[in-house]
C-alpha positions as CSV (number, residue, x, y, z in Angstrom):
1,X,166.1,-129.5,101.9
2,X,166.8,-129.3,98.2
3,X,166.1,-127.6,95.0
4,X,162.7,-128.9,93.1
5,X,163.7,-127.6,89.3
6,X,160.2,-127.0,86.9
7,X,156.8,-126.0,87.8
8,X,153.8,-127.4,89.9
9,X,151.7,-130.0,87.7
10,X,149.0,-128.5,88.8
11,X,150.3,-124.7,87.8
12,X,151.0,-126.3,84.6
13,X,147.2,-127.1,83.9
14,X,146.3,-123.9,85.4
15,X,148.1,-122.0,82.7
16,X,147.0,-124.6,79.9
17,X,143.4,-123.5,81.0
18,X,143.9,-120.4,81.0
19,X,145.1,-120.0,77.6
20,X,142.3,-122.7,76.2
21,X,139.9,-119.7,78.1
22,X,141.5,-116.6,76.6
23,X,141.7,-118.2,73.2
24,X,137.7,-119.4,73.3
25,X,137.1,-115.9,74.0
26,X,138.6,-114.7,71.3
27,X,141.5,-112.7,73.2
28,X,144.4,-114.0,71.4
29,X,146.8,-111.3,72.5
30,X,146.2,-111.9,76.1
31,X,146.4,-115.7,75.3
32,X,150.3,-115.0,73.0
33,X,151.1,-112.5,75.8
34,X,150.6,-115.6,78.6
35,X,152.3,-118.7,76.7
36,X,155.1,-116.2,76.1
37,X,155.8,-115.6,79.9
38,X,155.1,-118.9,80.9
39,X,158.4,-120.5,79.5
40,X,158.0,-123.3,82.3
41,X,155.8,-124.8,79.8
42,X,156.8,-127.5,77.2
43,X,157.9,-126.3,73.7
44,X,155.3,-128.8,71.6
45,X,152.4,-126.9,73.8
46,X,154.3,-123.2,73.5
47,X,154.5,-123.5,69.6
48,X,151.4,-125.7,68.7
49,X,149.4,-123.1,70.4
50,X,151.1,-119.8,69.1
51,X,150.3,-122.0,65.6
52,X,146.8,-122.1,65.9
53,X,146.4,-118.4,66.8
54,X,148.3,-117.6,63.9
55,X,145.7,-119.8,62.0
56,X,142.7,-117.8,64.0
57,X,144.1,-114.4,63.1
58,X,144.6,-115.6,59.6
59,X,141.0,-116.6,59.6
60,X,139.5,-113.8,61.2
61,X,141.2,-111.5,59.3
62,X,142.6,-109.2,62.2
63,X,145.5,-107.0,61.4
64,X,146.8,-106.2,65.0
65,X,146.3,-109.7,66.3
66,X,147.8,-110.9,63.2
67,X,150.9,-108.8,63.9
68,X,151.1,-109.6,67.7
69,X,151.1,-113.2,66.9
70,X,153.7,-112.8,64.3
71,X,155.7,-111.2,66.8
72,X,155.4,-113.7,69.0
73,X,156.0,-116.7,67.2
74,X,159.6,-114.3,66.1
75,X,160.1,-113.9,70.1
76,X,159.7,-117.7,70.8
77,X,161.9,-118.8,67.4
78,X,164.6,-116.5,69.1
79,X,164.2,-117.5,72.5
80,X,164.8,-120.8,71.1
81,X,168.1,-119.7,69.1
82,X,166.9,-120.2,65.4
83,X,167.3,-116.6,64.4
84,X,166.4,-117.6,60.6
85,X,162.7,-118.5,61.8
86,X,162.8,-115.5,64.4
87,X,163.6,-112.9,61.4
88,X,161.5,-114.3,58.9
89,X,158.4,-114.0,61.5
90,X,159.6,-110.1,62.5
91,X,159.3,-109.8,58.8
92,X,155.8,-110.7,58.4
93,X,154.6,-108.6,61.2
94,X,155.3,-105.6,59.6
């Protein structure tokens, strides 16, 4: 036997869906809240979606989503070691 490192294709498409799902119901928090515990997928996906709900929250004008996805764009900068863009994100959120 040996070690298979990553995650199922198929789990992978799974989340993707799910977060296309939550975002076109307009639940962005659940959708920041599940592309930041699924860290098994890729960083371009991770950060051009947390991008686009910070575009949707800028649009729509919504003060906590707003602020959650501030938050957790700061949580993904620091996951990835760039405090600078982690700080300057906590920063907006409040």
């Amino acid at each position: 036997a040996f070690a298979v490192f990553g995650q199922d294709p198929d789990s992978i498409e799974e989340t993707k869906l799910e977060v296309k799902r939550l975002i076109d119901a307009h639940r962005i928090v659940d959708a920041n809240s599940l592309i930041k515990k699924s860290s098994f997928l890729d960083i371009e996906y991770r950060i051009g979606m947390l991008n686009k709900n910070l575009e949707l929250a800028l649009k729509n004008d919504n003060p906590d989503v707003l602020t959650n996805t501030y938050i957790t764009l700061g949580n993904f900068w620091h996951e990835q070691s760039n405090k600078v863009k982690a700080f300057d994100y906590y920063l907006k959120s409040g």
